[in-house]
N, C-alpha and C positions, 0 to 999 in steps of 0.2 A: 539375154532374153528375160532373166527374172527380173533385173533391174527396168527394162522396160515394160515388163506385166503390173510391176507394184509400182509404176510410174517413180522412180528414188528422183529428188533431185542433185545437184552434181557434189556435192557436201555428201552426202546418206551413200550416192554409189563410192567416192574414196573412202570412208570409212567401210563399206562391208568389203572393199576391196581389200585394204589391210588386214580386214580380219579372217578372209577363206582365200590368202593367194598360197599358201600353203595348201589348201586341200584342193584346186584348181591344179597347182603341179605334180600332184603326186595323187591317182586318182584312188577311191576305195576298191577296186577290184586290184590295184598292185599295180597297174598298165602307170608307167611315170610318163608323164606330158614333156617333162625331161629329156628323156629318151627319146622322144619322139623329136624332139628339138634338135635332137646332134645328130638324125638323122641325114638334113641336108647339110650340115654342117662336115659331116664325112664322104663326103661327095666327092664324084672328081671334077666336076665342074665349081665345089667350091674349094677343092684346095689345090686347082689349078690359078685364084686369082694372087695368091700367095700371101706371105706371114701377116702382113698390115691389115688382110679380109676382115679376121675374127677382131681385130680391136676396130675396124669402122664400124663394124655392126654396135661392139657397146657403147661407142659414143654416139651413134643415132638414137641407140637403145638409151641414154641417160638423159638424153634432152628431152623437157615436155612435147615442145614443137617438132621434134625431129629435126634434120638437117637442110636449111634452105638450099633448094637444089640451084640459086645461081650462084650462090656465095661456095662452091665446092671448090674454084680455084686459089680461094686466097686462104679456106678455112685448112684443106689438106693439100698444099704443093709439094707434098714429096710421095704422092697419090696418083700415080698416072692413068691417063684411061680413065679419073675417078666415075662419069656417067657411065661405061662398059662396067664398071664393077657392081655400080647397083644394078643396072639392068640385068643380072646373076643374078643378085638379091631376091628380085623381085620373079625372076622366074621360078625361083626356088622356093617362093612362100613368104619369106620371111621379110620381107617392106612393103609396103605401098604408096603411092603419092597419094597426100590429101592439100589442096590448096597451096601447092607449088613446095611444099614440104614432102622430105622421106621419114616415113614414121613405121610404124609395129603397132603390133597390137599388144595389148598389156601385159599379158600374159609372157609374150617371146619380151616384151623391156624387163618385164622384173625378172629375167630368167640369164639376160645375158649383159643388162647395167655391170659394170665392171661393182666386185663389194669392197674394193679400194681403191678409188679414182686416184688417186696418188701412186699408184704403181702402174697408172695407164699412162704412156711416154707419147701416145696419140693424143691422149684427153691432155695433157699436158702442154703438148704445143699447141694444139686448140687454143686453148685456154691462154696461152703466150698471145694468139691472132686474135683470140678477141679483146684481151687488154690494148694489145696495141692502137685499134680502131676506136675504143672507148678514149684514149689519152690524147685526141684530138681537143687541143683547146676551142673551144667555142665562141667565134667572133661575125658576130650578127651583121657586122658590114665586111663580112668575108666568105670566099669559098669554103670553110672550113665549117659552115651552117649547112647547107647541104648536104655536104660531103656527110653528115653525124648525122643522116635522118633515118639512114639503114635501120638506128637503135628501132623504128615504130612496128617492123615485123619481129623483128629477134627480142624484143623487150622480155618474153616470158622465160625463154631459155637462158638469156645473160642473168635475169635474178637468182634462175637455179643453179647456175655455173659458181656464182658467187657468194649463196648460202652455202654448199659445198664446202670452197675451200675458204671462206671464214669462217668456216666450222674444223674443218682439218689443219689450217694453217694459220692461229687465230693472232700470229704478232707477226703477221707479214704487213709493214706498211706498203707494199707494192700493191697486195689484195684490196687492201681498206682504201688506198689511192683514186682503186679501179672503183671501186665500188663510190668512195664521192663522184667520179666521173659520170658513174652509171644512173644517180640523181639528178647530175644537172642536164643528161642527155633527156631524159624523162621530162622534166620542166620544158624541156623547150620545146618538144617535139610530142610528147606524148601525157598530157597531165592526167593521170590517174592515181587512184588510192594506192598503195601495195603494201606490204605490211611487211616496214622496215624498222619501225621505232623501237622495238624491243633491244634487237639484235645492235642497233647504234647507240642507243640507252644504255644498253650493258655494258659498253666500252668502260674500260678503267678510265678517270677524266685527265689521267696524262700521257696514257696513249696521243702518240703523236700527230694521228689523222681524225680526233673525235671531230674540235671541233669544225673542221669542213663538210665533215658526213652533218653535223648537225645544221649548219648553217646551209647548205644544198637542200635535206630535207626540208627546212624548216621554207624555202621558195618553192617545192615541189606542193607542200603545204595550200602556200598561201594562194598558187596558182588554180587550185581548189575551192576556195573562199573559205576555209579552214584559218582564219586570221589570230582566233585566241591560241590555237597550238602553235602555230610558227611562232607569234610573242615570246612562248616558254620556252620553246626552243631557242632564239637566238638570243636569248638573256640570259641564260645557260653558256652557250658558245661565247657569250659576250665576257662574261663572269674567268672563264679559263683563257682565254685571248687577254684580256689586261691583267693578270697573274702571270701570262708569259710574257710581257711587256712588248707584243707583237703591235704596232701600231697602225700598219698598214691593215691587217685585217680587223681591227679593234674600228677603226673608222669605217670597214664596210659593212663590218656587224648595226656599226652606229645608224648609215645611212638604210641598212633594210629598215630596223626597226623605225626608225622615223614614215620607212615610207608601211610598214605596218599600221601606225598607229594613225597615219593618216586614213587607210582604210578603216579604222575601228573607232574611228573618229576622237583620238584621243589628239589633240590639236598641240595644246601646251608642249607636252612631252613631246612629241615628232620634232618639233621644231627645237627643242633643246639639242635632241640628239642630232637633229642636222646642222645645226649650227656647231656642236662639235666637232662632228667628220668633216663639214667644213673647214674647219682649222687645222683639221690633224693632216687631210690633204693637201692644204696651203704650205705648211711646213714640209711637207715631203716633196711637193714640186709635180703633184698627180694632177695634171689639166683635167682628165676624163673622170678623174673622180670627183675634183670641183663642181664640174658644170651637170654631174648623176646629182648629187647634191642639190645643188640649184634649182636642179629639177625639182624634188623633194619640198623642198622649201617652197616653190612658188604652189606647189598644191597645198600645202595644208595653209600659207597665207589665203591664199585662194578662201579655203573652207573657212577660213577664220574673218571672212569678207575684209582683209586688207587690201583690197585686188587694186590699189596703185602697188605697192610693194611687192604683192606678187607679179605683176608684170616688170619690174625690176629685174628679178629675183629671174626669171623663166628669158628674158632679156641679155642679161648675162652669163646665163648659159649658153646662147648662143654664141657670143661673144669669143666665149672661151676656146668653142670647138673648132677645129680644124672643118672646112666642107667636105675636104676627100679624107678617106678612111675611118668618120666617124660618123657615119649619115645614120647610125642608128640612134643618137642624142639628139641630132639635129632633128631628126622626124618627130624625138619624143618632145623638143624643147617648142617645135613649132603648133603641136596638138594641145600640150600645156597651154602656150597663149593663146590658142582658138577658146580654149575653156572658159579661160581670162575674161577676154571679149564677148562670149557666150554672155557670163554672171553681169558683166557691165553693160549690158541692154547692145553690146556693138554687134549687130547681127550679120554686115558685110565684111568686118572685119575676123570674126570668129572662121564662116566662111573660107576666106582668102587663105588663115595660115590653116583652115584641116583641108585645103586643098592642096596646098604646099605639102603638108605631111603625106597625105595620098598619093602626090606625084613624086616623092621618095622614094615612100613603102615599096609603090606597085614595083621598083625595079629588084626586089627581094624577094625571097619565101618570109617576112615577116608579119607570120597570120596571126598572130598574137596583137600585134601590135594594130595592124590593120584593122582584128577586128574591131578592136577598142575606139577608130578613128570613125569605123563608119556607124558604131553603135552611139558614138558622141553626135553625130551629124543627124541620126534618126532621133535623138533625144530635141537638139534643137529644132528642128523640122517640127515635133511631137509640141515644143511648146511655143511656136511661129502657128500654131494649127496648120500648116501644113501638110498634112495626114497624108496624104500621095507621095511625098516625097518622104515621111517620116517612114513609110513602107517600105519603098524600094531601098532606102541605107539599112535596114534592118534585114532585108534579103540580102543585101551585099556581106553584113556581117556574118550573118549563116553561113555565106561561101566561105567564109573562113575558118569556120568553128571544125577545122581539119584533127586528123588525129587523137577523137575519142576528148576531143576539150568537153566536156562535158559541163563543165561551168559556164562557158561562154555562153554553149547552148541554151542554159539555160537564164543569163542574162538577156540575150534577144527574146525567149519567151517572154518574161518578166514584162520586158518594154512594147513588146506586140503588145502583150494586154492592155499595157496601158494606153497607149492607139486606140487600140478597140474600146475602149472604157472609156477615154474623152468623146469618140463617136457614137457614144451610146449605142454598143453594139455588145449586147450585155453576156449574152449566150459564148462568142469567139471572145471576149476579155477573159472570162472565166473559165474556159478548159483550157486556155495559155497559161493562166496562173498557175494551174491546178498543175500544170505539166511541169512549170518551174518549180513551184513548190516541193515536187517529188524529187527531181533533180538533187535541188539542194539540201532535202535531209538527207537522200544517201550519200552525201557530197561530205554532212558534218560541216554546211556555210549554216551557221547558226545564225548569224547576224539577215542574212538573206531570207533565210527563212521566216524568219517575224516580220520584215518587211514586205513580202509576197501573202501573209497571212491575214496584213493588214488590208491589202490592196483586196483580197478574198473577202473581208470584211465587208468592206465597202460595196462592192458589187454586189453580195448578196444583202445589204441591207437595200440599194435599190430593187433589184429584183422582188421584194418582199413587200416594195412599197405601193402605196395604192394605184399610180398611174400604171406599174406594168405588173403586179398581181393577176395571175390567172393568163399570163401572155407569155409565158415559156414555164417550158418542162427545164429547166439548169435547176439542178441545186449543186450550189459549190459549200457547201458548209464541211469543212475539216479541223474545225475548232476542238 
């Protein structure tokens, strides 16, 4: 109630949280909230559910989320009846469902969170079941894509499980393991900020697991448009990986940053480092790391208008790939040469192969990728003036902007505008902009942002000009 009188927002109400949950459980007239808590707890309906009762209450009670109530068979199977147990719970006060979760209210978490998760033998095998479902390798032309997307509801309580015991068990590589898994489940499935760089920074740099925590984060990063922090990061990772004389991962350090620097348009350097990881997986015998590579290479030739060599380059990545069980290169290698075609004025042939790549994709969950294919297609359409059609691949990419991508989103904005902005549709160009623009400062795409700033530019210098002066109320000025 008070936090909703003084309107706190969610920052202000956990800070006064920590600082009166002590005078919340123990009230000034002497009556303890305490006490009043172990009342159902002394129950005989609750100590008919037996010993395992009171430890599922504190690991409901320690997760943000509460306990997602389908996953109750594989999170406690030595829990029987576990839906009859909370139904107890819940008649007795002490849970509720909120949005397909069992949760508590604050007061009963802080009251019954176990104050030494390490001596909870529940939260402990817990904690065993969610590592194990995070340790699924992640393969994009596999069931095992799928199977990892659980992480999009559980993401909040897997970070806390893992602040936790990298904080209580802070030289367990089995933890730090879980926890690179738990970044590259996040990249794929769910791109959002979260604030992990302190705690993987702080690693000693020969801690056995840094550099993969860094090299994960530093794609969770990039996934963001966050392109100068990934750089530091995997030039970092990169730095400790050829001190270990680890080559295999030295070469995939190599080929992110090339395909970094392609996004940051550092042209020279990309293609130095991919032509290195190229050799280093020529020498190793790594087909799928050659033709990732190739990939690489054919875009920043691309930017660097070699575009016979990049079609080479994008060519022989095809080449290299098997059809079956690597259709996630083939999709990307065929999107590359639509690009290709794109810059070289071949407008049926660009076409041809992003429709090849879309009749891949669609047989996937690959919305990252897709989106990218139908965002290329609204791009070419946008500069064919084909505006109809530069619309609807631009709705298509939106269907894909799944799981809180929030960059994505805000790259179809960016390209709407600009739609609206070659159709002289001055007013819908400019609160697109405006929308991406906000996107990407809370995003930290620094490079997008001046980009979208610029696009703002321009449409309010139209706007301002004598022909349509006095003919709309738009002011987009955020300069």
């Amino acid at each position: 109630m008070v936090a909703h009188h003084n309107r706190w927002d969610t920052d202000r109400l956990a800070t006064e949280w920590e600082t009166r949950r002590t005078s919340v459980l123990q009230t000034e007239r002497g009556k303890s909230l305490a006490a009043a808590i172990e009342l159902p707890l002394a129950s005989a309906m609750f100590q008919a559910l037996g010993p395992d009762a009171r430890a599922l209450l504190g690991v409901a009670a320690l997760f943000p989320q509460g306990i997602n109530e389908n996953n109750l068979d594989w999170l406690f199977p030595t829990i029987s009846s576990g839906t009859n147990v909370l139904d107890r719970f819940c008649i007795l006060s002490l849970i509720y469902w909120s949005n397909g979760f069992i949760t508590m209210l604050a007061p009963l978490r802080d009251y019954l969170s176990p104050k030494d998760p390490m001596s909870s033998s529940l939260l402990c095998t817990t904690r065993e079941h969610y590592f194990t479902r995070m340790s699924i390798v992640i393969d994009p032309s596999g069931p095992s894509l799928g199977e990892s997307q659980w992480i999009t509801s559980e993401d909040v309580n897997v970070k806390h499980l893992l602040d936790i015991f990298t904080t209580s068990d802070p030289n367990s590589d089995n933890v730090w393991d879980t926890y690179t898994n738990f970044i590259r489940h996040l990249a794929w499935h769910k791109k959002r900020l979260i604030i992990l760089k302190p705690k993987i920074e702080g690693l000693p740099d020969d801690h056995s697991c840094k550099p993969g925590c860094l090299i994960q984060l530093s794609q969770l990063l990039c996934s963001v448009g966050n392109h100068a922090e990934c750089k530091r990061l995997l030039t970092h990772a990169l730095k400790l990986c050829r001190e270990r004389e680890d080559d295999y991962v030295v070469a995939q350090i190599l080929g992110c940053l090339s395909d970094t620097n392609w996004l940051m348009g550092h042209l020279e350097e990309g293609m130095q480092q991919a032509e290195e990881a190229l050799e280093i997986f020529e020498s190793l015998g790594d087909i799928a790391g050659q033709a990732q590579c190739s990939i690489v290479l054919a875009r920043l030739l691309r930017q660097d208008e070699q575009l016979d060599a990049a079609e080479v380059a994008a060519s022989h990545a095809i080449s290299l790939i098997p059809q079956k069980g690597e259709q996630y290169l083939v999709c990307e290698s065929h999107r590359v040469l639509a690009q290709i075609h794109r810059s070289k004025g071949e407008t049926e042939k660009a076409i041809h192969h992003f429709e090849l790549a879309v009749g891949i994709g669609s047989s996937f969950d690959w919305h990252n990728l897709l989106f990218w294919i139908h965002y290329d297609l609204g791009l070419l359409f946008c500069g064919e003036g084909r505006f109809d059609d530069a619309h609807a691949h631009i709705e298509h990419a939106k269907s894909h902007t799944v799981d809180h991508s929030a960059y994505n989103l805000g790259r179809a904005m960016e390209l709407q505008a600009v739609v609206w902005h070659k159709q002289h549709r001055l007013e819908e160009a400019g609160s697109e902009a405006l929308r991406a623009t906000d996107v990407y400062e809370k995003l930290g795409a620094a490079k997008d942002v001046e980009e979208c700033r610029k696009l703002l530019q321009e449409i309010q210098e139209e706007l301002d000009s004598p022909a349509t002066s006095g003919q709309s109320t738009f002011n987009c000025k955020i300069l």
